[in-house]
C-alpha positions as CSV (number, residue, x, y, z in Angstrom):
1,X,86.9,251.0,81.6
2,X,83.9,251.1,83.2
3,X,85.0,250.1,86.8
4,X,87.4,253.4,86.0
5,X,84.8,255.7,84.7
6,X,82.6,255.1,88.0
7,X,85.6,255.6,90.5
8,X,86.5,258.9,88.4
9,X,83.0,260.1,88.4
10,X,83.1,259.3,92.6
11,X,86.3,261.4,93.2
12,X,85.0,264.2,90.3
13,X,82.0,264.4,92.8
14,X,83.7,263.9,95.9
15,X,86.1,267.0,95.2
16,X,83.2,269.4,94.7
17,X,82.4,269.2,98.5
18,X,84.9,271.9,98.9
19,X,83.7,274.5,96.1
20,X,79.8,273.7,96.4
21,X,79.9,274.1,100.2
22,X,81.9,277.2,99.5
23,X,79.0,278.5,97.5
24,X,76.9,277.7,100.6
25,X,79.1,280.0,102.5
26,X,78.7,282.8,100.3
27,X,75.1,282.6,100.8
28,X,75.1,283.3,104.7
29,X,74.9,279.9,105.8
30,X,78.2,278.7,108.7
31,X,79.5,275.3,108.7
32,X,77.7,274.2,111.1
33,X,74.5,274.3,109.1
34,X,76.2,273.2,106.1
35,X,77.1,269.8,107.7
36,X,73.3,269.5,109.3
37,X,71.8,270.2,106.4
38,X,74.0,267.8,104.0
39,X,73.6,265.0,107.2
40,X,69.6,265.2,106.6
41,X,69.3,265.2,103.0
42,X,71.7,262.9,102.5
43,X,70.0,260.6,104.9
44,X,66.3,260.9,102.9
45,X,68.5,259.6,100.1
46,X,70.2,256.7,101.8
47,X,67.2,255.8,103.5
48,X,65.0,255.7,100.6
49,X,67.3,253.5,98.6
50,X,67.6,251.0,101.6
51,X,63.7,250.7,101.8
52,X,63.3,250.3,98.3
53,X,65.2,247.5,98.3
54,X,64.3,246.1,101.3
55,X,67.8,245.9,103.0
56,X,67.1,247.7,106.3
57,X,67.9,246.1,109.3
58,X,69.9,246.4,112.7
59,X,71.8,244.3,114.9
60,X,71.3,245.5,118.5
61,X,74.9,244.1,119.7
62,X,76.1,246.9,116.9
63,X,74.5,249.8,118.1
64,X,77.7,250.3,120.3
65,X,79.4,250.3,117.1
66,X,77.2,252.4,115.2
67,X,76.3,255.4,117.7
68,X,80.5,255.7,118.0
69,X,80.4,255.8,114.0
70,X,77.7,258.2,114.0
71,X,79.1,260.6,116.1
72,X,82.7,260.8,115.0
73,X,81.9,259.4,111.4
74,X,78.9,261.9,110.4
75,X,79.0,264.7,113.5
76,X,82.9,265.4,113.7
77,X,83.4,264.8,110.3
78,X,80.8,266.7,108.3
79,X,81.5,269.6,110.4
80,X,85.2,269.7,110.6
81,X,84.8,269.4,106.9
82,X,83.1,272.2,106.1
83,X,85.0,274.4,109.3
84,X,88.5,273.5,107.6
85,X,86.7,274.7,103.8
86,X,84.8,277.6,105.8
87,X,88.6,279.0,107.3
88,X,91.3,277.5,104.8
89,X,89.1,276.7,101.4
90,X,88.2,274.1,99.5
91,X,91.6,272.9,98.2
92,X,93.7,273.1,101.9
93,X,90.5,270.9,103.3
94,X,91.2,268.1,100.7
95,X,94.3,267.9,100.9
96,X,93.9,267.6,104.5
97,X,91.9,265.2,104.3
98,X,94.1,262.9,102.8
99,X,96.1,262.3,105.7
100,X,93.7,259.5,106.6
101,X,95.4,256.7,105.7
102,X,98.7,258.0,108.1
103,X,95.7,258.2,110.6
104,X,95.0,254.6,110.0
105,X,98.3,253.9,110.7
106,X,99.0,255.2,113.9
107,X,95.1,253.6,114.9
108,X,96.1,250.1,113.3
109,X,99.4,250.2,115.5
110,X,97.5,251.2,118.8
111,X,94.3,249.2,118.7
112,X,94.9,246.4,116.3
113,X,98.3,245.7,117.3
114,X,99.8,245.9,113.8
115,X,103.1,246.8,112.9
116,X,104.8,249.9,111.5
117,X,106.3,248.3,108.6
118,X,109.2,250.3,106.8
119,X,106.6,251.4,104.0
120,X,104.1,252.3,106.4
121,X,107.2,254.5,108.4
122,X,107.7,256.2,104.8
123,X,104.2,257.0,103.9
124,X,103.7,258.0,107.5
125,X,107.2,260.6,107.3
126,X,105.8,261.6,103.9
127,X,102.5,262.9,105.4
128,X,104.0,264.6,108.6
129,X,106.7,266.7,106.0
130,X,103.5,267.1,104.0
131,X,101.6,268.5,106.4
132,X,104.6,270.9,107.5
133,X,104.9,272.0,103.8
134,X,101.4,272.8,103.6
135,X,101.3,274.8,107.4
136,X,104.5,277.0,106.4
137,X,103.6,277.1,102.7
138,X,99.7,278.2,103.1
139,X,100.1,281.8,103.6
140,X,98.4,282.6,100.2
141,X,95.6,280.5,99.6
142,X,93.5,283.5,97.8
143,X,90.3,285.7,98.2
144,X,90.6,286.5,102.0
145,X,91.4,282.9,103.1
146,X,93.9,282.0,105.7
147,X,96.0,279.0,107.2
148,X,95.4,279.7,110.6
149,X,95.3,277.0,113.6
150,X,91.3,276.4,113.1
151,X,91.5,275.7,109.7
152,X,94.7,273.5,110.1
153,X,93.1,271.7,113.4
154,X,90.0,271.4,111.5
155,X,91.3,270.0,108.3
156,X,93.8,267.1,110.4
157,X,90.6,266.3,112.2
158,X,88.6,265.4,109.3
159,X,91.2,263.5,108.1
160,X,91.6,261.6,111.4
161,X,87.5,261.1,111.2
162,X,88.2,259.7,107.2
163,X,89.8,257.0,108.4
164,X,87.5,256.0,110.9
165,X,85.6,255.2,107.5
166,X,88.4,252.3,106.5
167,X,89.1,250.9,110.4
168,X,85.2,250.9,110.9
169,X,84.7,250.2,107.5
170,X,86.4,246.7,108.1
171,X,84.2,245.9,110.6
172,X,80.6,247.1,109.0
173,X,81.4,245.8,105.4
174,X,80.2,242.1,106.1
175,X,77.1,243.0,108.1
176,X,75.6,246.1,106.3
177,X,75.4,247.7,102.9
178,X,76.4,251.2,102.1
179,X,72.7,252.5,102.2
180,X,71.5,250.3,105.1
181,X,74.6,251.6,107.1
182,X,74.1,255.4,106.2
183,X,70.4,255.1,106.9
184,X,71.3,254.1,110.2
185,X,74.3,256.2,111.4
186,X,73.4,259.5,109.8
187,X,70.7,260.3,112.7
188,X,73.1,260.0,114.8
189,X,75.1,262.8,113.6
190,X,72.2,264.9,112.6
191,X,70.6,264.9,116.5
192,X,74.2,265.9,117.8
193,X,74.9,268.4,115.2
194,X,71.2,270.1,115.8
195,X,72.3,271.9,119.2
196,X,75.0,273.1,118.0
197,X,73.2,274.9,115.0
198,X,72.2,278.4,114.3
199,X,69.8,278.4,111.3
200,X,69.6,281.3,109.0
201,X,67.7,282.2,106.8
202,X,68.5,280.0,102.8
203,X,68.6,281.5,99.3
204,X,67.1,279.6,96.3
205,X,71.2,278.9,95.5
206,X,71.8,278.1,99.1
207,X,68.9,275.6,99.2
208,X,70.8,274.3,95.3
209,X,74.2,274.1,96.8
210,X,73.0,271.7,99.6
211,X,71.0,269.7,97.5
212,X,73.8,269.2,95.7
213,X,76.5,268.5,98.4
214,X,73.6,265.8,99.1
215,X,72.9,264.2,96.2
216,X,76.1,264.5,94.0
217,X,79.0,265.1,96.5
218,X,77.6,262.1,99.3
219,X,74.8,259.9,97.6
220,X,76.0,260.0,94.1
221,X,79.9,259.7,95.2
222,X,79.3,256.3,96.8
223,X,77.0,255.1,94.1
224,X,79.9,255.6,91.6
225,X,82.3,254.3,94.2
226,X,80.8,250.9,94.8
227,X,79.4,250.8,91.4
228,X,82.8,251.2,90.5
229,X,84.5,248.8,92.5
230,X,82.5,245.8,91.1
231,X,84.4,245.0,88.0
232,X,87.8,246.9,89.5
233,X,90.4,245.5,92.4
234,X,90.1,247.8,95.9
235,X,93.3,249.3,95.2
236,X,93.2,250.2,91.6
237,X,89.7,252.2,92.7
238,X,91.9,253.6,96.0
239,X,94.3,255.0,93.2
240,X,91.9,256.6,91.0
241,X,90.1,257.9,94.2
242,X,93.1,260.0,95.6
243,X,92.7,262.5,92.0
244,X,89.8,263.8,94.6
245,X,92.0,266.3,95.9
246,X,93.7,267.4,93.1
247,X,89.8,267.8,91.6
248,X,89.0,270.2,94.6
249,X,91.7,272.1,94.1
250,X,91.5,272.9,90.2
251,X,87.9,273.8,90.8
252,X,88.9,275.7,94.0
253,X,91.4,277.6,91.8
254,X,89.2,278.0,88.2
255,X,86.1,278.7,90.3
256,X,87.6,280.5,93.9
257,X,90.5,281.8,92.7
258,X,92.0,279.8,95.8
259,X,96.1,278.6,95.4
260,X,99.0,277.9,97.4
261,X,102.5,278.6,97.8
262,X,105.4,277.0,95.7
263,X,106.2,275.3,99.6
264,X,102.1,274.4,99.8
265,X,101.8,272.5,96.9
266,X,105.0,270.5,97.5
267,X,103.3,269.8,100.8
268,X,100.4,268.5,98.7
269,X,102.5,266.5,96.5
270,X,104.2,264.9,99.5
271,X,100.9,263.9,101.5
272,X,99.4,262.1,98.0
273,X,102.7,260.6,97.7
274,X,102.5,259.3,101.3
275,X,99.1,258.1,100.0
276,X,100.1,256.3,96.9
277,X,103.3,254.5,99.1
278,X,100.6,253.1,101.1
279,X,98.1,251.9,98.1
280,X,100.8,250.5,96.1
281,X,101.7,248.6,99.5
282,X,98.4,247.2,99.9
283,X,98.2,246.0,96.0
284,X,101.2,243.9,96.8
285,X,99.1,242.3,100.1
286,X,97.3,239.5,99.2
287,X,94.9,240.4,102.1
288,X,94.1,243.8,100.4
289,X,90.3,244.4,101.4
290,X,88.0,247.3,100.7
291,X,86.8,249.0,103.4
């Protein structure tokens, strides 16, 4: 129970991105900001736990490796994030976003030479009709949002930059911990994202809201994950992870008054199911690793 509680506490605080950052919003901050701004606070965070505990180091033939992470990992990601909340809202972005591990497919087949399995095909069909249900069935989505091509470009890029986090992931997981690997690529993002920014002026609840998105919805969220997956399998926490979405959007709804169409939330049901195809694949793998 305790390896549960932690991974339901992660996606609890995972699926408040959406909602806090929209709060953000509402203050006169864009999303550009929102992603710089959550990039450096998260990164005081990560960087003081790493020194604190004395696990801060670099390899200098994985700075190749790292400055590619940083950049599509923290840069692309954080602010196609907050673009796809910004235009579609905080439930549309989640659900989005979970078209990652489909992603993962497609890069596994291309780089890493693995096959499409018939599960994989199915969870891979799943997402695409998903993704179709939620384009023609996202024509309400509530209080002045829309499902226009930015929001739905924006949204399919963050999930393609999600699971860069579980091919990358595979690769970083023996040489660096979560903190010592955050302290190191989140610079990387920040210094690209910092052009790119307009800064405006911040409320006391804007300066709250990002503090938040910092500590709770990145620091705190993989605390409780890894925390979490010490006395629980990989794909039992995968499982309990994916309620993230389905978080975002109940808050989005109680606290945004955001919703979608009867042919949008079938969408939604269809990408999570293309999701759970592919965990419940990877619990039958004996060579099921975390990323």
């Amino acid at each position: 129970m305790r390896g549960y509680l932690f991974i339901l506490l992660a996606a609890l605080l995972w699926g408040m991105i959406g909602p806090f950052s929209r709060l953000v919003f509402s203050q006169g901050l864009q999303p550009l900001e929102v992603a710089f701004w959550r990039a450096v606070l998260s990164w005081v965070l990560f960087s003081a736990h790493a020194l604190m505990t004395r696990d801060l180091s670099c390899r200098r033939q994985d700075l190749p490796a790292l400055l590619f992470f940083g950049i599509a990992g923290v840069a692309v990601f954080y602010a196609a994030y907050q673009v796809a909340v910004n235009r579609g809202g905080a439930a549309l972005a989640a659900v989005l976003l979970y078209t990652a591990p489909a992603w993962v497919v497609v890069l596994a087949r291309i780089f890493l030479a693995e096959a499409i399995t018939p599960v994989k095909g199915l969870a891979l069909l799943l997402t695409m009709a998903g993704v179709a249900g939620v384009s023609l069935g996202g024509g309400g989505l509530g209080h002045g949002l829309r499902l226009d091509a930015v929001a739905l470009t924006a949204g399919l890029a963050a999930g393609f930059c999600y699971s860069l986090y579980y091919v990358c992931g595979k690769y970083f997981a023996t040489r660096y911990s979560a903190p010592n690997l955050f302290a190191l690529v989140l610079p990387v993002g920040i210094v690209c994202l910092w052009p790119l920014v307009t800064f405006a002026p911040k409320t006391p609840v804007a300066w709250a809201a990002l503090a938040a998105l910092a500590l709770m919805c990145t620091y705190g969220a993989y605390f409780c994950y890894y925390a979490g997956l010490k006395s629980l399998e990989a794909g039992r926490a995968s499982i309990v992870a994916t309620l993230e979405p389905v978080i975002a959007a109940a808050v989005a709804f109680l606290w945004w008054g955001e919703y979608f169409t009867p042919l949008g939330y079938a969408g939604s049901l269809l990408i999570l199911a293309g999701v759970a195809v592919m965990i419940r694949d990877s619990l039958r793998s004996p060579k099921n690793v975390d990323p």
